[in-house]
N, C-alpha and C positions, 0 to 999 in steps of 0.2 A: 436494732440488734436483738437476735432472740432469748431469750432469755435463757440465763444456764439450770442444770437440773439443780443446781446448790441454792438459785432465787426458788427454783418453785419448790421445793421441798421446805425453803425457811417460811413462802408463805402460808404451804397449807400446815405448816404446825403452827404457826402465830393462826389462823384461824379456827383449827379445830383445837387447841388448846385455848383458847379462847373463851370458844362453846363451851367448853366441859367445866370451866372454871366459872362460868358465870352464876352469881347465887341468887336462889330463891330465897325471898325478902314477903314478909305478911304485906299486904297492899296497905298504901297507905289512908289517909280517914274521908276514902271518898264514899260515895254510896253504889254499892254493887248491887247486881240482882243476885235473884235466889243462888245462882247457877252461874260461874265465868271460868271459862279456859283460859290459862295464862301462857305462854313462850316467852323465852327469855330468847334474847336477840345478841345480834354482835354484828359492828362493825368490818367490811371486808378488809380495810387498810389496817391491820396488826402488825405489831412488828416484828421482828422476827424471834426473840424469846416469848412469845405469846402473850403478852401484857396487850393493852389497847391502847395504841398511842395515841396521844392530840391527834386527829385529823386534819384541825384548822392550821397546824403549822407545819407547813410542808416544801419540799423545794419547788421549784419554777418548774420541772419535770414532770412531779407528780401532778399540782395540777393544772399543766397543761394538759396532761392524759386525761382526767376527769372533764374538763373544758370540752374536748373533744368530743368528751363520753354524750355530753349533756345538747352537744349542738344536733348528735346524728338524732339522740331522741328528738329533741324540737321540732326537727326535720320531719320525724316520720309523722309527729300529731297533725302537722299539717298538710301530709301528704293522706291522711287519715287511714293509716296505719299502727297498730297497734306498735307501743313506741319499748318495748323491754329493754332492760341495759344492756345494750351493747355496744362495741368499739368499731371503729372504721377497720376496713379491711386490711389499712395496710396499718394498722397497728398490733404487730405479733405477741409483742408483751404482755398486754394484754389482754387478747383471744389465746393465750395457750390454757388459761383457766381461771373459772371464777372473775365472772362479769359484774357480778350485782353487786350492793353498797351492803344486805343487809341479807343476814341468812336467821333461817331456824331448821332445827332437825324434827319430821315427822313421822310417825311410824304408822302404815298403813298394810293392812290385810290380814289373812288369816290362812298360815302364819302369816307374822305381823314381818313387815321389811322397812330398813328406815333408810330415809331420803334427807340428804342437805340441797336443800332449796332455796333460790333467793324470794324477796320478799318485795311486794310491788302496789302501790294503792292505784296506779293507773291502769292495771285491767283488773282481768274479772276471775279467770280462772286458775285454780290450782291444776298444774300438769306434770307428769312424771316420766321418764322412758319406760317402756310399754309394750311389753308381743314386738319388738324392733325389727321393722325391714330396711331402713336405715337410721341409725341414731347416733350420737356423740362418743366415741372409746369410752370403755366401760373401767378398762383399766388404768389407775395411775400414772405407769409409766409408758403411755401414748401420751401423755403430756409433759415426758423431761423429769418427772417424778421417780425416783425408784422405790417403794414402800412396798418389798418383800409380795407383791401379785395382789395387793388388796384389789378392791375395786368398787365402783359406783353400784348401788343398786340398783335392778331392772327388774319392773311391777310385770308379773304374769298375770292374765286372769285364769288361763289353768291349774295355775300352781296357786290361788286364794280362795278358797272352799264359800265366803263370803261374795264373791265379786259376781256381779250382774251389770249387764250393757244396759245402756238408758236408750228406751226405745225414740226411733223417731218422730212416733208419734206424741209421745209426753210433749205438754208443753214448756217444758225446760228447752226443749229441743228448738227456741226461736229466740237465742240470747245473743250477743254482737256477735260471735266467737262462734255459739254452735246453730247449725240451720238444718233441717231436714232435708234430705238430697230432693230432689225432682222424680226420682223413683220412689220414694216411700208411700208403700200401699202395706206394710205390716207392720204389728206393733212388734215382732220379733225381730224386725230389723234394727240397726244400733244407728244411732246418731252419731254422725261425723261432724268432724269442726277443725275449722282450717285457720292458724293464725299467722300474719304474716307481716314481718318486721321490715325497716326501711334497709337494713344492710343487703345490700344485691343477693337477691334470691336466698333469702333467707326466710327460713318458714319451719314449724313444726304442723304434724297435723296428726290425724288417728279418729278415734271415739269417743265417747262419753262415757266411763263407769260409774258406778255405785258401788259403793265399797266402806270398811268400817274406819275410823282415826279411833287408836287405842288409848286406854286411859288408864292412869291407876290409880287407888281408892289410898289413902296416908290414913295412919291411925288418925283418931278411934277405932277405926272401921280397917278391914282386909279386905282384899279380891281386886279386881278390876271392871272396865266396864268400856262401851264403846259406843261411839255416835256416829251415824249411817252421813255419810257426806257425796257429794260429786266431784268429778275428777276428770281430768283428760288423759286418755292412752297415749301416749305420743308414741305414735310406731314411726314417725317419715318425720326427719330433722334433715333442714338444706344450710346450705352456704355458712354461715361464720357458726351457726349450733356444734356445727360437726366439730369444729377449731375449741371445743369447749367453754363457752361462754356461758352457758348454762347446762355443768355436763348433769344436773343431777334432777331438774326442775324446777320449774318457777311456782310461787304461791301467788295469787292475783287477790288480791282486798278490796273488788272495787263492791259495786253494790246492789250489784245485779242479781237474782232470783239463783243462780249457779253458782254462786260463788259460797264460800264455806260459812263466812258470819252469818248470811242470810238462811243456808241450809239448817246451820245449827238451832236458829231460831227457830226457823218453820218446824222442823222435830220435836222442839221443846229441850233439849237440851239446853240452850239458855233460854233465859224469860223474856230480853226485847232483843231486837237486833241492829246492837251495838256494839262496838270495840274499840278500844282503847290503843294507842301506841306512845311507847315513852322514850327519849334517845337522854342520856344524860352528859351533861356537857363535857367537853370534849372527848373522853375516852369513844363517845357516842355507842358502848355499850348500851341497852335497854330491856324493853318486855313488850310483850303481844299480849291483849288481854278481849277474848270475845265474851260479850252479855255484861258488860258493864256501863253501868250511867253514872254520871256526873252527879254532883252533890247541888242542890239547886242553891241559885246565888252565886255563881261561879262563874267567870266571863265566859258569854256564850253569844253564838250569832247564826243566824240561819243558815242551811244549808243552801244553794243557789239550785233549782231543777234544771236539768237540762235533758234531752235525749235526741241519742240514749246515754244511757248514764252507766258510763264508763268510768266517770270521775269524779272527784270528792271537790266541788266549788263555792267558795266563799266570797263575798262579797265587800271591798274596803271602801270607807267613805274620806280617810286624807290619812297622811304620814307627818309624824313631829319628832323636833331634837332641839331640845332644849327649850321648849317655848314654843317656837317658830314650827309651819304648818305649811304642808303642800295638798291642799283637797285635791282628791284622788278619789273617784269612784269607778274602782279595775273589778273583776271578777277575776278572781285568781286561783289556780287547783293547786290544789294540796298533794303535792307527790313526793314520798319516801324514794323514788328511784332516780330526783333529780339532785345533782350537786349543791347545784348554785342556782340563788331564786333569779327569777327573771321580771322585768317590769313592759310594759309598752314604753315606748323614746321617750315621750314628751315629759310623762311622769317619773321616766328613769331620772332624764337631765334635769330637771326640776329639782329631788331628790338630792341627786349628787352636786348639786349646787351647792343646796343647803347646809350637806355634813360639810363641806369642802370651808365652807363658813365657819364653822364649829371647830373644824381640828386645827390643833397651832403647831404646825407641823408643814415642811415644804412639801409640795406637789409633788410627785413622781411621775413621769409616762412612760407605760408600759405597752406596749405597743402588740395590742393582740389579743390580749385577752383581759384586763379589767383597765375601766376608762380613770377611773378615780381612787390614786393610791398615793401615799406620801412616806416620804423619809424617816428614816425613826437614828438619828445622831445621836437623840436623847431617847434612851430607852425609858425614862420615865412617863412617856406619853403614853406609851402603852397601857399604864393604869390607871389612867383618867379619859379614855376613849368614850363618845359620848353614848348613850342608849338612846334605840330608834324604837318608837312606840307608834304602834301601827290601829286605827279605829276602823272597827267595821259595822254594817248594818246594826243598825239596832244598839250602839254606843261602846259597847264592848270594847275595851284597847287592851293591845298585846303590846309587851317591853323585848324588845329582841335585844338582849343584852349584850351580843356579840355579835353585830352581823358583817363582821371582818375577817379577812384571811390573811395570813402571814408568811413571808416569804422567809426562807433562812437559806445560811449560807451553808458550806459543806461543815462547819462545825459546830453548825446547830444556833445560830445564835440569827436572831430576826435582825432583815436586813433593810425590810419595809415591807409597808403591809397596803392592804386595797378595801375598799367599799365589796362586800361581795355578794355585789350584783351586776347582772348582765342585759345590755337591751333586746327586746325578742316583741313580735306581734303578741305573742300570749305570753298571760302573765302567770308565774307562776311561782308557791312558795316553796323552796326548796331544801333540802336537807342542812346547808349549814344554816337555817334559821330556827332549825326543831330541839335544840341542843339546851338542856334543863327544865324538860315542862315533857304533862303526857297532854295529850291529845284525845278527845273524846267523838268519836263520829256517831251519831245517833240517827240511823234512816229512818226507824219508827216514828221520831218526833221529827225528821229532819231537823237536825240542830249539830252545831259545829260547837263544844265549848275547852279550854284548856286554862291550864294550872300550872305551878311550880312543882317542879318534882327532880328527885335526884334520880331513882328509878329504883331504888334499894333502902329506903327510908325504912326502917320497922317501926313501927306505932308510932310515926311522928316525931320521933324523938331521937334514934341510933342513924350511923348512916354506914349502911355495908359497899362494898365495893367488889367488882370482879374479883379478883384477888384473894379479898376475904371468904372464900367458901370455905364449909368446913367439910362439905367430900367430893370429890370429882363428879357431880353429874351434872347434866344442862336439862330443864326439866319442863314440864305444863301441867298444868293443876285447874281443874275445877274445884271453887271454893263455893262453899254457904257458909249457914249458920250454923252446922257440928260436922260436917266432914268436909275434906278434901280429898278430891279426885284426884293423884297422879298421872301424867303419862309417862309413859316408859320412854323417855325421850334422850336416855346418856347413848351413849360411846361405849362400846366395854374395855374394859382394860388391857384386854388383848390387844384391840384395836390402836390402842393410843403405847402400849408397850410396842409396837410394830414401829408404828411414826416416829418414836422416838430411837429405835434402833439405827431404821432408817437416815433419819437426822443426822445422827451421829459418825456413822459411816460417812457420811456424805461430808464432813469438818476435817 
């Protein structure tokens, strides 16, 4: 059924109230370089007064949708296909808007124009709608939305005094994504780059620009400042783009020479090229943090090469609960765009054997989407669920505190819960396993290592929360040792005074 304008207007104020609520917190006492951009993140599933709800407990509806979400990607990796979040065609819900799991707002050009974009560690580039000959509605209410004519923004390069095409000839111009055509014999000709997703005739494509990502400088210090990045023009959006799946842009984090951590290195705007991601448990709010390392002594494991290197991959050497061990050595990627982590068979059922050992709780079958779930008569079992600790290369073990979903019924109250995990050829670890820890990727050192983190800790010691902001803005900072950078990265008030009229109207 399609959704009414009264669902998409409560989703997109639970997530741009979200954004705007989310606070900047000093990082915590890990060891940064000279120089890191931070973004504060947000989960796509808020609810509808803007708060961030649990994730992991949800009805059988919702993640069946995600279940969905997470089989067509699988699909496309193996079709080798650039695998973005999207939804099967014949899921309207949702493709009417906002596909991805995880956004940040960037503001790009000069003048500067800002983009909510989702966020993706399994490609490479950052792309935006662009000079459009065909692209996604621009306006709100093309998607059931009625918010007073606001609308998405669309990146001109005539209209940004800063913006330059990346010539074909550059060797940027030979990354998965962008290829020099068969015609290029100038370097005034611009690089195309075509990407194309598993959902039926689905693709965005266009050019390569150069263009600035804006910053701003927090006392001590005034003014602003900006770091030269790449970019994709997306003039040509097909098949489920159009349906708003990503009406605003994707940002890609993987680790390729194009993509924005590695740019900002090569510039020098950070010192290595590294970043950070942190989701905190369950509201699964968080932070983007580029040019940041790890504190040494931290559990850490190597990074797995592959090419091309599209993807952030880790390598496990067995799985434990309680004692008890299943050796396992999976190579498994790390992706913020998948739901639910996935295992190969032998080691999934192995696995699911084991908890199934563990929990004193009857079995449940669920028929369709998790194999390993049980009854909760006693909801006391809930709080005694056991921690799955996972070793990789090089001895390092991770405590997945939670790695269970929760079914509830229409009045909220859980009605049995699942192993949340799924079997798949590749293995992969997936967003409900990233929930109280940031994540460190380090391609200079190749090195994988992660920590405990709430995401909003100040000095170690306070713990802020979305909620707790003390002024409306969603923000990115480069930090050192005496100043911080800003980015102008809020909402204006205007903007969110609109939403909320909106909203209102709409009850």
């Amino acid at each position: 059924m399609k959704k009414s304008a009264r669902g998409c207007i409560l989703d997109l104020i639970g997530l741009v109230v979200s954004l705007v609520l989310i606070q900047w917190e000093a990082m915590e006492t890990y060891a940064y370089a000279a120089a890191s951009v931070q973004m504060d993140l947000v989960y796509r599933y808020a609810d509808d007064m803007g708060k961030v709800s649990d994730w992991r407990t949800m009805t059988m509806e919702q993640h069946d949708k995600l279940m969905r979400r997470d089989q067509l990607r699988h699909e496309a990796r193996r079709r080798g296909l650039l695998a973005m979040s999207l939804s099967p065609s014949n899921e309207t819900a949702d493709l009417e808007i906002l596909g991805g799991l995880h956004y940040a707002i960037v503001m790009i050009g000069t003048p500067s124009k800002t983009f909510l974009v989702a966020l993706d560690t399994g490609s490479d580039l950052l792309w935006v709608p662009c000079d459009c000959q065909q692209c996604s509605p621009t306006n709100w209410a093309s998607y059931g939305v009625q918010t007073q004519g606001l609308e998405f923004a669309v990146y001109g390069t005539s209209s940004s005094s800063t913006s330059k095409n990346l010539s074909c000839t550059n060797s940027l111009c030979s990354s998965s994504v962008a290829s020099p055509s068969s015609a290029c014999s100038s370097n005034t000709q611009a690089c195309e780059y075509t990407i194309k997703y598993m959902s039926s005739d689905t693709s965005t494509s266009g050019f390569i620009v150069q263009d600035v990502l804006h910053l701003n400088y927090e006392a001590p210090e005034s003014g602003n400042t900006t770091a030269s990045i790449y970019f994709g023009c997306a003039q040509l959006q097909t098949g489920d783009l159009l349906q708003g799946v990503a009406p605003n842009g994707l940002f890609g984090l993987g680790p390729e020479d194009i993509s924005v951590p590695s740019t900002l290195a090569r510039n020098g705007v950070i010192s290595t090229n590294s970043f950070s991601m942190c989701f905190s448990s369950g509201d699964s709010s968080g932070r983007l943090v580029f040019g940041v390392e790890a504190l040494s002594g931290i559990p850490s494991t190597p990074l797995v090469p592959i090419n091309p290197s599209v993807y952030y991959v880790i390598a496990t050497t067995k799985f434990s609960v309680h004692g008890n061990s299943v050796d396992a050595s999976e190579n498994l990627i790390f992706d913020t765009g998948t739901s639910y982590t996935t295992l190969p068979p032998s080691t999934y059922q192995s696995l699911g054997e084991m908890m199934n050992n563990q929990i004193n709780a009857p079995q449940f079958q669920l028929n369709g989407t998790f194999d390993y779930c049980w009854n909760t008569s006693d909801s006391s079992i809930l709080d005694s669920l056991p921690t799955l600790t996972i070793t990789f290369n090089g001895g390092s073990s991770w405590d997945v505190s939670d790695p269970y979903v929760r079914f509830v019924d229409s009045k909220g109250n859980v009605v049995f819960f699942c192993l949340g995990i799924t079997p798949s050829s590749t293995g992969i670890i997936g967003h409900n396993f990233m929930g109280g820890y940031e994540f460190f990727f380090n391609q200079q050192a190749m090195s994988f290592s992660w920590a405990p983190s709430t995401c909003y800790t100040l000095n170690s010691s306070t713990i802020g929360s979305p909620q707790d902001a003390p002024n409306f803005v969603t923000r990115a900072s480069i930090q050192n040792s005496s100043v911080a950078l800003k980015a102008p990265l809020s909402i204006s008030s205007l903007f969110i005074t609109y939403l909320l009229i909106a909203f209102i109207g709409l009850l």
